[in-house]
C-alpha positions in Angstrom: 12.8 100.8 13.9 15.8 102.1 16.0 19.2 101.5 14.6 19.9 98.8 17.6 16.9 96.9 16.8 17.6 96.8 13.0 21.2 95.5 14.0 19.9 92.7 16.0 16.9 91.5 13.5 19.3 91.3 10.9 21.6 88.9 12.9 18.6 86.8 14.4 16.8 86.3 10.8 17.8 82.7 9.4 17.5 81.9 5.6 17.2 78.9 4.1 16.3 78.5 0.7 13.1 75.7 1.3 11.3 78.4 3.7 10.7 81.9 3.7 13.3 84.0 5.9 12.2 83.7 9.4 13.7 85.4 12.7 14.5 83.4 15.6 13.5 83.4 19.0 16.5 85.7 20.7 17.9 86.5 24.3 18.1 89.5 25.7 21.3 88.9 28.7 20.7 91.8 31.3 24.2 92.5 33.3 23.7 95.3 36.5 27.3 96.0 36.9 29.3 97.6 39.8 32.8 97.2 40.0 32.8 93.9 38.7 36.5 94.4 36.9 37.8 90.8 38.1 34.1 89.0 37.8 33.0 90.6 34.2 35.4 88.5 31.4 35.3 85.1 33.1 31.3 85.7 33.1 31.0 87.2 29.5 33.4 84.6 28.0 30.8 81.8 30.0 28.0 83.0 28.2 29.9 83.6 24.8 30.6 79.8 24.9 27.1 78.4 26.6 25.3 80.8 23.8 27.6 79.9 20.8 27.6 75.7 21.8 23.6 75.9 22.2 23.7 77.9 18.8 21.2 80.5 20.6 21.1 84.1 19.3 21.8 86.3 21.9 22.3 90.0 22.9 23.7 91.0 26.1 23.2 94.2 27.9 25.4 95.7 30.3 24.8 98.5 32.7 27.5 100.1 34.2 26.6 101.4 37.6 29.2 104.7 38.1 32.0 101.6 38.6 35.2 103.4 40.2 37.3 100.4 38.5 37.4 99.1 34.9 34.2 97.6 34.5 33.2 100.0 32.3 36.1 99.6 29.4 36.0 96.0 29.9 32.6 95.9 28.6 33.3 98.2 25.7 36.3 96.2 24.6 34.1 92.8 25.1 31.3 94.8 22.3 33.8 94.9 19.6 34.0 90.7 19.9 30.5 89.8 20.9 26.7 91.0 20.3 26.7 93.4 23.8 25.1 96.8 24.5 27.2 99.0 27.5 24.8 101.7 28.8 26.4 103.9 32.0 25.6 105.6 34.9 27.5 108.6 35.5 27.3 107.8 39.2 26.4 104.8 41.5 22.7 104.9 41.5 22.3 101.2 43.2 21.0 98.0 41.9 16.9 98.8 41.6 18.1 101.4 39.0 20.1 99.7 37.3 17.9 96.9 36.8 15.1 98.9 35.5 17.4 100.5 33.1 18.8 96.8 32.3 15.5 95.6 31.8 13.6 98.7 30.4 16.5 98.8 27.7 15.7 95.0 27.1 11.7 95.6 27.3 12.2 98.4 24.1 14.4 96.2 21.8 13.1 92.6 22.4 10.3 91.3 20.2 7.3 90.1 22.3 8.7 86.4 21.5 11.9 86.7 23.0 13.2 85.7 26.5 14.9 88.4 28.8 17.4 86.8 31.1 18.6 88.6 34.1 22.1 87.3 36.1 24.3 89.3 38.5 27.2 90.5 37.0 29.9 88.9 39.9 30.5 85.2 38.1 28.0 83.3 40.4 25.2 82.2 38.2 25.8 79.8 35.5 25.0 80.8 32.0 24.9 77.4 31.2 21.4 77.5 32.7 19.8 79.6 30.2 18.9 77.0 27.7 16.9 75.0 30.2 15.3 78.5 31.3 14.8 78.9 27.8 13.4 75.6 27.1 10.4 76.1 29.4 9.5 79.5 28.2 9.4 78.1 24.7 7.1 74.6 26.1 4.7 77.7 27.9 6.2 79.5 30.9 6.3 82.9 31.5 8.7 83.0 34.1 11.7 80.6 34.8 13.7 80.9 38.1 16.9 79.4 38.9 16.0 78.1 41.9 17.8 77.3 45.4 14.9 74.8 46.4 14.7 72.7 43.4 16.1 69.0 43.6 19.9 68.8 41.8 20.5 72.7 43.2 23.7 73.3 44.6 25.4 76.4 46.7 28.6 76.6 47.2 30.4 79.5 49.2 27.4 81.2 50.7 27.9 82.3 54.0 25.2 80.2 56.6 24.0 83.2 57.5 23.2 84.7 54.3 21.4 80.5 53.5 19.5 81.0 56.6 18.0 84.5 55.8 17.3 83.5 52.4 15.3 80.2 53.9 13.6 82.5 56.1 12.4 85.1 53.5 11.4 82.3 51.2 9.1 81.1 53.6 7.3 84.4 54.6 6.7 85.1 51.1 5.3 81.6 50.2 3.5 82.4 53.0 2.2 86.2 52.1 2.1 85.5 48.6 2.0 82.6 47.5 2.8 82.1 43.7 2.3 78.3 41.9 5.8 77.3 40.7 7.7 79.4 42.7 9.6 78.4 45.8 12.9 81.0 45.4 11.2 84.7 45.3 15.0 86.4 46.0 17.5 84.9 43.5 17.7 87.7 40.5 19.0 84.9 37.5 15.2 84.9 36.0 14.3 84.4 32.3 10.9 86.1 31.4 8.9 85.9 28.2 9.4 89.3 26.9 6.1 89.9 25.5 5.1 89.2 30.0 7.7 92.3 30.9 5.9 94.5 28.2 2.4 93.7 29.3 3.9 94.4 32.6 5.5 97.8 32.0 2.6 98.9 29.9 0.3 97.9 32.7 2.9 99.8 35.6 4.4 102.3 34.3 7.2 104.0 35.7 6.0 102.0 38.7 7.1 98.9 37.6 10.5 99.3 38.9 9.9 101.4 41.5 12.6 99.7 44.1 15.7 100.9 45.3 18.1 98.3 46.8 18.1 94.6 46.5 14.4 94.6 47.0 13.8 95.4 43.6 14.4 91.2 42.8 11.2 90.5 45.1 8.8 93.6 44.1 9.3 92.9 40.1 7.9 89.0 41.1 5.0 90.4 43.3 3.7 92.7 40.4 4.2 89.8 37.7 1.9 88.0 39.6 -1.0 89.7 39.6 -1.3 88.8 35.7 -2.2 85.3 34.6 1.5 84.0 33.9 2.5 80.4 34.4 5.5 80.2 36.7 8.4 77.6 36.5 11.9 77.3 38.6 14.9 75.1 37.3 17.4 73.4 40.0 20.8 76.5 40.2 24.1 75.5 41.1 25.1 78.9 42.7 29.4 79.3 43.0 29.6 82.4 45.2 33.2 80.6 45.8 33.7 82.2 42.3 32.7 85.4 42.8 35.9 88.0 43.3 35.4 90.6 46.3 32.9 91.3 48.8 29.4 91.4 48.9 27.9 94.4 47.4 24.4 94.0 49.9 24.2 95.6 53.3 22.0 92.6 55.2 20.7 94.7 57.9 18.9 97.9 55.0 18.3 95.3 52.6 15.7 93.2 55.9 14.5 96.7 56.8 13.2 97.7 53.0 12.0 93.8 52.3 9.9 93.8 55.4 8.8 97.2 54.2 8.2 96.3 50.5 6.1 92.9 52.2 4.4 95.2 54.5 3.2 97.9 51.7 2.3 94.9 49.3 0.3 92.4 51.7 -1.8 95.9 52.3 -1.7 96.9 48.8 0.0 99.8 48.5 
């Protein structure tokens, strides 16, 4: 046992003295980050307080993606007052690789009981959505989604554009492959059964996360469904309004390698 994963089962056991000691079902909070400075507190002191209130145990795993601002010592000071783990990249390697190394660094400490969460890093997902997420995997899901299609979801401060590209790819990929439960195959604020990621990675390989750019969020969906896993979406309310600076995706390479990525997997390669 590694000295992170001792760490973490000693503060997820639970003792009381009319059982035998027991270790709870924990979360494993997967951050890419890249140059979030001004989005990275507000979000980590979000989920501090939804974890803490929900009395959850938790973990959260930040990757540091070659930042050039303070992303990087923000999340160190934020380890020495809350369960996190800061891995960096020495450079900017983009968002496929740091998701892989998010969630391979997730897949290796998580017990197969646990539930891996991924959010973006910029303030726009709401941690308060993790205990529903987490609610579902524990009644018999696999995957939850925080869904943009779902009754009671909101968006606020997305461009039309950006809506209408999103409506558009969610309706060639329900239409290419089609997945029960699953109406939003691009939003990246997924919790997954972690014992589904390892089966996954065992299965794949170094393949499993394969992906690049913002493509990455689609491909690791189309290879989870090839197993038997029951899917599940809640309603998201998504506050890009909150998120500080620009958009980090470049629309025009990010169509060009998801038509790809569709093309390649419709013809199974």
């Amino acid at each position: 046992m590694s000295a992170n994963q001792a760490e973490f089962e000693t503060c997820c056991a639970v003792s009381d003295h009319r059982v035998p000691s027991r270790r709870r079902q924990c979360y494993w909070i997967a951050l890419p980050a890249y140059n979030e400075e001004l989005c990275l507190p507000p979000l980590l002191d979000r989920i501090a307080e939804a974890m803490t209130e929900a009395d959850l145990p938790y973990k959260v795993i930040v990757v540091n993606d070659g930042s050039a601002d303070a992303t990087a010592r923000i999340a160190a000071e934020y380890s020495l007052v809350m369960p996190l783990v800061l891995e960096n990249h020495p450079i900017n390697m983009g968002l496929g690789a740091t998701m892989r190394d998010c969630l391979t660094k997730a897949i290796e400490l998580a017990n197969p009981q646990d539930i891996i969460v991924t959010m973006d890093a910029d303030n726009s997902h709401n941690p308060e959505s993790i205990w529903p997420m987490g609610r579902l995997i524990r009644e018999g899901s696999d995957v939850v989604i925080a869904s943009r299609y779902q009754t009671g979801s909101r968006v606020r401060g997305v461009p039309a554009y950006r809506r209408l590209l999103s409506f558009a790819g969610r309706l060639f990929f329900r239409a290419l492959f089609p997945i029960r439960g699953v109406r939003d195959y691009t939003c990246g604020f997924r919790a997954y059964r972690a014992q589904a990621l390892q089966t996954a990675w065992k299965s794949y390989g170094d393949a499993m996360f394969d992906q690049e750019g913002f493509q990455c969020i689609v491909d690791i969906l189309l290879k989870l469904r090839r197993f038997d896993l029951v899917f599940a979406e809640v309603p998201m309310i998504l506050r890009y309004d909150l998120k500080k600076g620009g958009s980090k995706m470049k629309v025009a390479h990010t169509i060009k390698s998801t038509l790809l990525l569709m093309f390649r997997r419709r013809f199974g390669s």
